[in-house]
N, C-alpha and C positions, 0 to 999 in steps of 0.2 A: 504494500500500500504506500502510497506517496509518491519513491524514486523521486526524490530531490536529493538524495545523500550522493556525496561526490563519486565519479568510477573513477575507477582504477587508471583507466585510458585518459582523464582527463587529468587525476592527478601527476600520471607522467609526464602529460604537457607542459602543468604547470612549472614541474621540476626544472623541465629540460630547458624552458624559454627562463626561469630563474637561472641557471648556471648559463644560456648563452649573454642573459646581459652581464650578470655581473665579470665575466670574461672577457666581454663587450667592452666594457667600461675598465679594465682593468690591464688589457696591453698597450695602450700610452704610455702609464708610466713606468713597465717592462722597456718599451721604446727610447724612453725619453732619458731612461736612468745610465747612470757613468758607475758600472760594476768591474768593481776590479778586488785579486786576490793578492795578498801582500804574502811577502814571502812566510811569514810566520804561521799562513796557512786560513789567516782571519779574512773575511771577505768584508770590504767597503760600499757602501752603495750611497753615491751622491746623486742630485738632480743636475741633470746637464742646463738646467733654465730655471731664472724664478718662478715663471707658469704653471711649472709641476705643482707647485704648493697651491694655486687657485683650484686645479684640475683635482687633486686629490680632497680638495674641501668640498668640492661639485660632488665629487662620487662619494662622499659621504652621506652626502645631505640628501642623494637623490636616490642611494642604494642603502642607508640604513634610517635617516632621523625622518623621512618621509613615510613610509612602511611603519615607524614605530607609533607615530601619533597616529598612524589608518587603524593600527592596530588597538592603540587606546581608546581612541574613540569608539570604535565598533565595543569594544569592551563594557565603556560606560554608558553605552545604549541597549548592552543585553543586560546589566547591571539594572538599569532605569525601568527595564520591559518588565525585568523577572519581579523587583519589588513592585509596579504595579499590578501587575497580575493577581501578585499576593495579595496585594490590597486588597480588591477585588473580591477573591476569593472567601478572605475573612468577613468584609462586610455582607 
């Protein structure tokens, strides 16, 4: 009864399109980066440009602190549904 629960099929899409953005969004600064191994075996990683530091605040903001407030809020809207329902139910 219902079939609104997520399948399978679509949850692997959603996987798959999550790892190809944030992969997406995340060989820039693979690209952009100055990697080098120093003889003691310790590996360095600078930004070849100032820009990396804007670009990596973008893929922050757009691959985790956006997602997190989608994610609070959907929260404090099934928060607000459930106690009124309970309301409801009580009166």
């Amino acid at each position: 009864m219902g079939g609104s629960g997520l399948k399978t099929s679509v949850a692997a899409a959603v996987l798959v399109c999550i790892w190809i953005n944030n992969v997406a969004f995340n060989i820039p600064s693979y690209i952009w980066a100055d990697i080098r191994v120093r003889r003691s075996g310790t590996i360095s990683c600078r930004s070849n440009s100032i820009s990396i530091e804007a670009y990596v605040l973008a893929t922050r903001i757009i691959n985790f602190y956006i997602p997190l407030v989608i994610t609070w809020t959907s929260y404090i809207g099934i928060i607000y549904k459930m106690k009124h329902s309970g309301n409801k139910v009580i009166m």
